[in-house]
C-alpha positions in Angstrom: -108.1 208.1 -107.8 -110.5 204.4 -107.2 -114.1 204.2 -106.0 -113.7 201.5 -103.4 -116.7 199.2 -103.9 -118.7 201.9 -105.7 -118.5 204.4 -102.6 -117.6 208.3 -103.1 -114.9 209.7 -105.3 -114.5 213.1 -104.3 -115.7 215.7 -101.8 -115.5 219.0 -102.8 -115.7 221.8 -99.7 -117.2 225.3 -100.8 -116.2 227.1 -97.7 -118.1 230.1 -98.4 -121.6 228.8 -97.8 -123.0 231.6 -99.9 -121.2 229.8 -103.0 -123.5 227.0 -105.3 -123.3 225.3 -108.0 -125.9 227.0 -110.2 -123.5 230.1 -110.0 -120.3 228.1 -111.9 -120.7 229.0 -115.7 -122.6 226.3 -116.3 -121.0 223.2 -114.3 -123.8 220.7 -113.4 -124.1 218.4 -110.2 -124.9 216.0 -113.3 -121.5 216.5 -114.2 -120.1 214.7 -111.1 -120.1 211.4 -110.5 -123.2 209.6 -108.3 -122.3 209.6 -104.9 -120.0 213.0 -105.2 -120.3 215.3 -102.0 -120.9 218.2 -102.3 -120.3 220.1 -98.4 -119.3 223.0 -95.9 -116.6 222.7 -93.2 -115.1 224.8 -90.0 -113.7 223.7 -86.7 -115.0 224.2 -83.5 -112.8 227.4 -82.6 -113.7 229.0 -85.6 -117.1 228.8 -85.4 -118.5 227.5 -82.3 -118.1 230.4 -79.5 -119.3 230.1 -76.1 -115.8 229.7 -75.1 -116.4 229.1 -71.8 -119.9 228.2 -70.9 -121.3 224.9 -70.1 -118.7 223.7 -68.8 -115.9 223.7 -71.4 -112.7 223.6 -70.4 -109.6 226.2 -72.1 -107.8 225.1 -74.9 -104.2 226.1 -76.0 -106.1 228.6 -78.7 -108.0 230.2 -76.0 -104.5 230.9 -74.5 -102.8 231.8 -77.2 -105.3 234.3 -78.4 -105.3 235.9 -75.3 -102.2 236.1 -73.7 -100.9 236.9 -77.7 -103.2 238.9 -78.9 -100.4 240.4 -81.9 -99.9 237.6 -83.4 -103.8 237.6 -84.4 -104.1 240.0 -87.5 -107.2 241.9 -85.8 -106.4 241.2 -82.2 -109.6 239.1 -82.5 -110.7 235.3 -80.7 -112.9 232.8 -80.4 -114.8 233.3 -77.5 -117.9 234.5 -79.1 -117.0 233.6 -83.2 -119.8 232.7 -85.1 -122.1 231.6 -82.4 -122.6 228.4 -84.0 -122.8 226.7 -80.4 -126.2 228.6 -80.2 -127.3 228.9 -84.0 -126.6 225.7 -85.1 -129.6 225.0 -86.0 -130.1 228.1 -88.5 -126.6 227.6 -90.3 -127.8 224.0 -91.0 -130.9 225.0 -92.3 -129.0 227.4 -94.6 -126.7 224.2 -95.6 -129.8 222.2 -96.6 -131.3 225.7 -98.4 -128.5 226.0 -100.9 -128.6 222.1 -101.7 -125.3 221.0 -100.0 -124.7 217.2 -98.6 -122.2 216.8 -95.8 -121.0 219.3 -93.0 -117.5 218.7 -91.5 -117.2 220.1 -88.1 -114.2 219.3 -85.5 -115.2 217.8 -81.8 -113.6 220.4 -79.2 -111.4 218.3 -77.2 -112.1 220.6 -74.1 -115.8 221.1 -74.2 -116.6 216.9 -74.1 -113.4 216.5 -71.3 -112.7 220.0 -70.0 -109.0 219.1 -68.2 -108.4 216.6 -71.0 -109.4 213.1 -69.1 -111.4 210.9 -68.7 -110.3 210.7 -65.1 -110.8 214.4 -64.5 -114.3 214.3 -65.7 -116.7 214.2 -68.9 -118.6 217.2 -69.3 -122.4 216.2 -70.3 -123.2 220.0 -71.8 -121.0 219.2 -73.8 -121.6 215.7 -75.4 -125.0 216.7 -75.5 -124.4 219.9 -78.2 -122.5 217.5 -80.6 -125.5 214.6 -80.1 -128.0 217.7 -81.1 -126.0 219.2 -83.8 -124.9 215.4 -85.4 -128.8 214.8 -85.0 -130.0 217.9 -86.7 -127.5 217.5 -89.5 -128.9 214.0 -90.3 -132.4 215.4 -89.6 -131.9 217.9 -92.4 -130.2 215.3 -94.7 -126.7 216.2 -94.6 -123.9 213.6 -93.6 -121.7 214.5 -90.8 -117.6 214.3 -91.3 -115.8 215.0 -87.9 -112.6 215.9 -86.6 -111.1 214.9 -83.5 -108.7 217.3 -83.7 -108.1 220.9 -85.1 -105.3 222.3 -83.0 -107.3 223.2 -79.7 -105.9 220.8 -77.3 -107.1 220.9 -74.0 -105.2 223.5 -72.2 -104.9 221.2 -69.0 -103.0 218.7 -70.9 -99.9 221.4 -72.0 -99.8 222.6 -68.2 -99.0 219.2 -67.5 -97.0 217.5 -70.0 -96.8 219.8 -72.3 -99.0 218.3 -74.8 -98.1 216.6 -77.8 -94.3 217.1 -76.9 -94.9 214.4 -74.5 -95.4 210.7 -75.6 -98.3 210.9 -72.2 -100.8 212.3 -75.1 -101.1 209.1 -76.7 -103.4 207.5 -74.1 -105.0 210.8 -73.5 -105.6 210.8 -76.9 -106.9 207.3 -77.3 -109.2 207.8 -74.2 -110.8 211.0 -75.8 -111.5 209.5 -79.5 -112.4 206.1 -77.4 -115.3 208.4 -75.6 -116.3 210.3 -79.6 -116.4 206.7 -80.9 -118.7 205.3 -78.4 -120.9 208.3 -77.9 -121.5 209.6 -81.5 -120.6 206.9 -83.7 -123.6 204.8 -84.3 -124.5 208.0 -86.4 -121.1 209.3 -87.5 -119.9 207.4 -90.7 -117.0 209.5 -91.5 -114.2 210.5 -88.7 -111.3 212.5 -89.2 -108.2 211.8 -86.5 -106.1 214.9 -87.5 -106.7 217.9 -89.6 -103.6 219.5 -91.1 -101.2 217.8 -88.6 -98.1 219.3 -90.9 -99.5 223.1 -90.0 -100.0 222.2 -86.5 -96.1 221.0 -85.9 -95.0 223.9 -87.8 -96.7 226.8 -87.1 -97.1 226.0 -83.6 -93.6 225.4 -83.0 -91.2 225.9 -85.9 -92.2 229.7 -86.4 -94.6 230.2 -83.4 -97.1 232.1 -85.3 -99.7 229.1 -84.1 -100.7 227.8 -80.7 -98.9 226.3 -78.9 -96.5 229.6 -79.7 -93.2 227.7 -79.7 -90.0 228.3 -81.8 -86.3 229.3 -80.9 -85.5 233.0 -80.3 -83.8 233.2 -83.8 -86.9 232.5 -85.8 -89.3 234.3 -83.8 -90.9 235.8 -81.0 -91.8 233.2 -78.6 -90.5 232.7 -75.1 -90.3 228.6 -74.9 -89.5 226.3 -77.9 -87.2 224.8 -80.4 -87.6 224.9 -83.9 -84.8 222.2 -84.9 -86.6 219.3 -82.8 -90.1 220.3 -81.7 -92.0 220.1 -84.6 -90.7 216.7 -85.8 -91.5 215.9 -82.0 -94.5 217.0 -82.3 -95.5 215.4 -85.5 -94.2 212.0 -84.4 -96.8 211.4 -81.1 -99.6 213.1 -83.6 -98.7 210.0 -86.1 -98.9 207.8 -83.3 -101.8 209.1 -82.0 -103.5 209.0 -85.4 -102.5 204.9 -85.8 -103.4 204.1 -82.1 -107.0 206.0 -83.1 -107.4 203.7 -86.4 -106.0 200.7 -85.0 -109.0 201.3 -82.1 -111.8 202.4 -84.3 -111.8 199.4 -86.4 -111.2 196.8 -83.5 -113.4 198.0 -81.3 -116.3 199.8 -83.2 -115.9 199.6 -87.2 -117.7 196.3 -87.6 -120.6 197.4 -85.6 -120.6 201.2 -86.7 -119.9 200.4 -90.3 -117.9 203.9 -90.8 -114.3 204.7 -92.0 -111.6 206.9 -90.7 -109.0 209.1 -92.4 -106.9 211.9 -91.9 -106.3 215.6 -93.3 -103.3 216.3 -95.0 -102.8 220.1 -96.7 -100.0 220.8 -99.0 -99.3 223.4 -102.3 -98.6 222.6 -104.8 -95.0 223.1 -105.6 -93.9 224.3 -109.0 -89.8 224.1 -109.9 -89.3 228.0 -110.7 -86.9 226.9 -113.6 -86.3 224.2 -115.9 -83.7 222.6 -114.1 -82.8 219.2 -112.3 -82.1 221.1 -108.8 -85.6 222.9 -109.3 -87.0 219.7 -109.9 -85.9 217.7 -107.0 -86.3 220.7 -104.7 -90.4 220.7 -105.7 -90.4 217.3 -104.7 -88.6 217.9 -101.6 -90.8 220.8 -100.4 -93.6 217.9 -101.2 -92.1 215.0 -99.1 -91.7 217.8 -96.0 -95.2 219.1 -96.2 -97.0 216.0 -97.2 -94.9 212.9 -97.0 -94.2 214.2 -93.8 -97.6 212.5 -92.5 -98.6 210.9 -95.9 -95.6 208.4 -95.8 -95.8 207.1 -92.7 -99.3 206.1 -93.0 -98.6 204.6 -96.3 -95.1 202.8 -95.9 -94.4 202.9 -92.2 -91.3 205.3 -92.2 -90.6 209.0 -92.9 -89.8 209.9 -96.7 -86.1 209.1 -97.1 -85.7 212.4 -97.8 -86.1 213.8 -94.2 -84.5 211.1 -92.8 -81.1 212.3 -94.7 -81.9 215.8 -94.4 -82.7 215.9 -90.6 -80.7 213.1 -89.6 -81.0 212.4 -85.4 -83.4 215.2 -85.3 -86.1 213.1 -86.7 -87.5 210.4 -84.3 -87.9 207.3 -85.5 -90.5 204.0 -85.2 -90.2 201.1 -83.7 -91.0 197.5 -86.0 -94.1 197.5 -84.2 -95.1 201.1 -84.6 -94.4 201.1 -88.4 -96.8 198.2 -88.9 -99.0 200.1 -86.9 -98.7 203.0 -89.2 -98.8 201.1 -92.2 -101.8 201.5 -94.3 -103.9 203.1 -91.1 -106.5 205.2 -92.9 -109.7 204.2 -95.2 -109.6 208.1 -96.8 -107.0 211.0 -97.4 -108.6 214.3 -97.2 -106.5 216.8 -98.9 -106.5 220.2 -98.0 -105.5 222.6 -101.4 -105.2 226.2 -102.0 -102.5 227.4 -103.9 -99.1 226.9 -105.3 -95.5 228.2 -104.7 -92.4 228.3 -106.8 -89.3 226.0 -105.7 -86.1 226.1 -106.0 -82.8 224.6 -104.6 -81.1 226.2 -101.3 -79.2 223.7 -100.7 -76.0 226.6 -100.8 -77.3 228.7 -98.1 -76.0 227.8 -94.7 -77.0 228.4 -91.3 -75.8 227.5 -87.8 -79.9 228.0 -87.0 -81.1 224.9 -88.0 -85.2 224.8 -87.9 -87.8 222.8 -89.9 -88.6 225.5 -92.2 -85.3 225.3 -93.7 -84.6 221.2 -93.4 -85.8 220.8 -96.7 -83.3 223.1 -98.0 -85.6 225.1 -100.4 -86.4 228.3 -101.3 -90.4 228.8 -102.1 -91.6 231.9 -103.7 -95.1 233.1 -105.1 -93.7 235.3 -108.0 -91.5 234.4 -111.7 -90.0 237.3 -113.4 -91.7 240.0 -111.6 -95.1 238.2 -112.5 -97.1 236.0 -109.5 -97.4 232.4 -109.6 -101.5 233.7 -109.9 -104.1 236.0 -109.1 -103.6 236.9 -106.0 -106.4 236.7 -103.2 -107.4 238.9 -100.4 -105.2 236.5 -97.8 -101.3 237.4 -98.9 -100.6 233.6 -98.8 -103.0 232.5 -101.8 -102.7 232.9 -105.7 -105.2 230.8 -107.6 -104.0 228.0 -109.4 -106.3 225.3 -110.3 -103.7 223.4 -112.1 -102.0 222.5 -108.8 -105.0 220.3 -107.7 -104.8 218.3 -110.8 -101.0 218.1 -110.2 -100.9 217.4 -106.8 -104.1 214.4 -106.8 -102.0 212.8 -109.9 -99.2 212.8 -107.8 -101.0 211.3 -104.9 -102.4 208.8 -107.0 -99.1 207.8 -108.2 -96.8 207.2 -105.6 -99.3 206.8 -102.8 -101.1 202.8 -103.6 -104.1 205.3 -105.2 -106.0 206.3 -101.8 -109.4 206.8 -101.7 -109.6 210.7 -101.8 -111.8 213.7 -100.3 -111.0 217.1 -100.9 -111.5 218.8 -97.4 -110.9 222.2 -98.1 -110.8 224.5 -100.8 -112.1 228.0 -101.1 -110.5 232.0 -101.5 -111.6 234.7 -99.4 -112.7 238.0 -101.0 -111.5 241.4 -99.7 -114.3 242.5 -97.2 -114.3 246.1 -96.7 -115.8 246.2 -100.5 -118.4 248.2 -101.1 -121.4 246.1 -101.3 -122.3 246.1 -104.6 -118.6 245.6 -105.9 -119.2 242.3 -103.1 -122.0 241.2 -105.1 -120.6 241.2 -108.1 -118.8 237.9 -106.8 -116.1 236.6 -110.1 -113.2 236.1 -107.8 -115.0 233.4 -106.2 -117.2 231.8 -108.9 -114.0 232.4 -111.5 -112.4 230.1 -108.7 -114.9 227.7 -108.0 -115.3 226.9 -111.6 -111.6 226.5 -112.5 -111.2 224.4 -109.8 -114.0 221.9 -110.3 -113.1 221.7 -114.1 -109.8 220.9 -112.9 -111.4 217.9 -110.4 -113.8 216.7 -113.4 -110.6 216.1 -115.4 -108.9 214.0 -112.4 -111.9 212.6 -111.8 -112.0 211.2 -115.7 -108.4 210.6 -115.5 
């Protein structure tokens, strides 16, 4: 990984807020480079609440949650959440308490343009919260990051077109980051097109388990959808979106604003389950369709060949002008990292029900010989594995032109119906925290 002209190497998300430094077997912030961030981060349906007051419009999560209330684990939403919308101001003074630097929070499309246009009206309530909570957060010396996008599209916008299935969202989309740009951007210094573009296409409409809730009837249970075409749709106007975004950030405002704009990428890291050349090439597969997916594009201007032999006509592709567009449109990769998964080669199995989730023609796993890939978590989908950061920043490093990097996420969730004092006594987490910053000191020092 570079420092570009002495600026930040690495920032390193402690999602639990609770979690610090001083707790992580003796790790030091002197340890880390100057200029390493240390920070929080959530997205505005997560956290914010107030669903619908002031003025914000309905997003395709308020739907979903709703009208699909099973396909939430506790049948829960975001209409009230954290409250953040109304305790901001407490869970920033908490940030500041425990010493962090920078708070990444995601803009809700729908609460600044409530039907998705400028046309149809910008909602003052709600430009207003994110002027008060990006002031307080400088106020209290921490450095805002921000997402323009974290999956709650305007629900307006899928009534009409249906969203990022349509090539319409483009200027939609330009319009709305246009509006971000000019009305918090003399203080923002960080902005973040897409986070996690990869899990939005495919959850949303490869298995359905996501908002939008699209997929075919043979993968799941969702009444619209197609999970052969969709998500590579899907994923296609989100790159173009993200390049029309960049190219108009530092045309129009990057001189003048003097901050830099990225993109959130989340992959595991991918182990080959045995010692063999099909193994091999089936890890790096599973990479190139959960990374390279969004990764290459950005970097080279096409799709990883990859995908393009593997999905053939189902994969859209770019015009000459829209891969010079593409290429080399971010300043920072944030990389989202939690775990790992065992591949290996399916390239055998054959199906007439083609869907993204099998294109890549592996098989991922979680457990060897009877024995998981690591300790499991309280969330079914995670096993710690610290190595697979080192891994997967090394491979970054080498085949993507060495990218300025940020790690946006990382964290695990305890179980929490324990008792509390087996709660406090918190070694999941700080065991975690501290294998995976000795693992980031040693990419960091190469």
């Amino acid at each position: 990984m570079k420092i570009i002209h002495g600026s930040l190497l690495l920032w390193y998300l402690l999602l639990p807020l609770t979690s610090f430094l001083g707790c992580t077997l003796g790790l030091n912030r002197t340890d880390f480079p100057a200029g390493f961030i240390f920070g929080a981060a959530s997205s505005a349906y997560q956290y914010e609440g107030a669903a619908y007051q002031d003025g914000k419009g309905s997003s395709i999560w308020d739907t979903f949650t709703s009208v699909h209330p099973e396909k939430i684990a506790d049948h829960s939403t975001g209409d009230i959440a954290d409250e953040f919308y109304y305790l901001f101001q407490e869970d920033i003074a908490l940030m500041k308490e425990i010493g962090l630097d920078s708070f990444r929070f995601s803009i809700s499309w729908s609460r600044i343009l409530p039907k998705g246009k400028i046309s149809e009206g910008v909602n003052q309530q709600g430009i207003t919260f994110y002027n008060n909570l990006i002031n307080e957060l400088l106020y209290q010396g921490l450095q805002p990051f921000v997402t323009l996008f974290h999956w709650d599209l305007p629900q307006a916008l899928e009534d009409e077109y249906l969203g990022f299935l349509s090539p319409n969202i483009v200027n939609d989309y330009q319009d709305y980051v246009d509006l971000c740009f000019k009305e918090f951007g003399d203080r923002v210094k960080f902005w973040v097109t897409f986070n996690e573009p990869n899990d939005f296409a495919s959850g949303g409409y490869a298995t359905g388990t996501e908002a939008p809730g699209r997929c075919s009837n043979y993968i799941g249970n969702c009444s619209f959808g197609n999970s052969a075409t969709e998500p590579y749709t899907v994923g296609h106007h989100m790159l173009l979106s993200h390049a029309i975004a960049v190219k108009l950030y530092r045309e129009k405002y990057q001189a003048s604003q003097k901050g830099n704009i990225g993109i959130v990428l989340a992959c595991y890291w991918m182990v080959p389950k045995f010692q063999t050349v099909a193994s091999t090439d089936a890890a790096f597969r599973a990479i190139d369709f959960m990374l390279g997916w969004y990764l290459h594009p950005i970097t080279f201007g096409n799709y990883p060949e990859t995908m393009r032999l593997l999905v053939g006509n189902r994969l859209p592709t770019f015009s000459v002008s829209q891969s010079e567009m593409l290429k080399g449109s971010f300043d920072f990769l944030g990389v989202t990292y939690y775990t790992a998964r065992y591949a290996d080669d399916s390239t055998s199995s054959s199906s007439v029900n083609l869907s993204y989730t099998t294109d890549s023609h592996v098989n991922l796993t979680t457990e060897k010989d009877g024995l998981p890939i690591g300790q499991p978590t309280a969330s079914g989908w995670q096993y710690v594995y610290p190595r697979g950061l080192l891994e997967l920043l090394s491979y970054i490093n080498r085949k993507f032109n060495q990218p300025l990097i940020y790690i946006a996420e990382n964290g695990v969730n305890d179980n929490a119906s324990l008792p509390i004092q087996d709660a406090l006594d918190d070694s999941l987490r700080i065991n975690f925290h501290h294998s995976h910053l000795s693992t980031l000191l040693k990419a960091i020092k190469g």
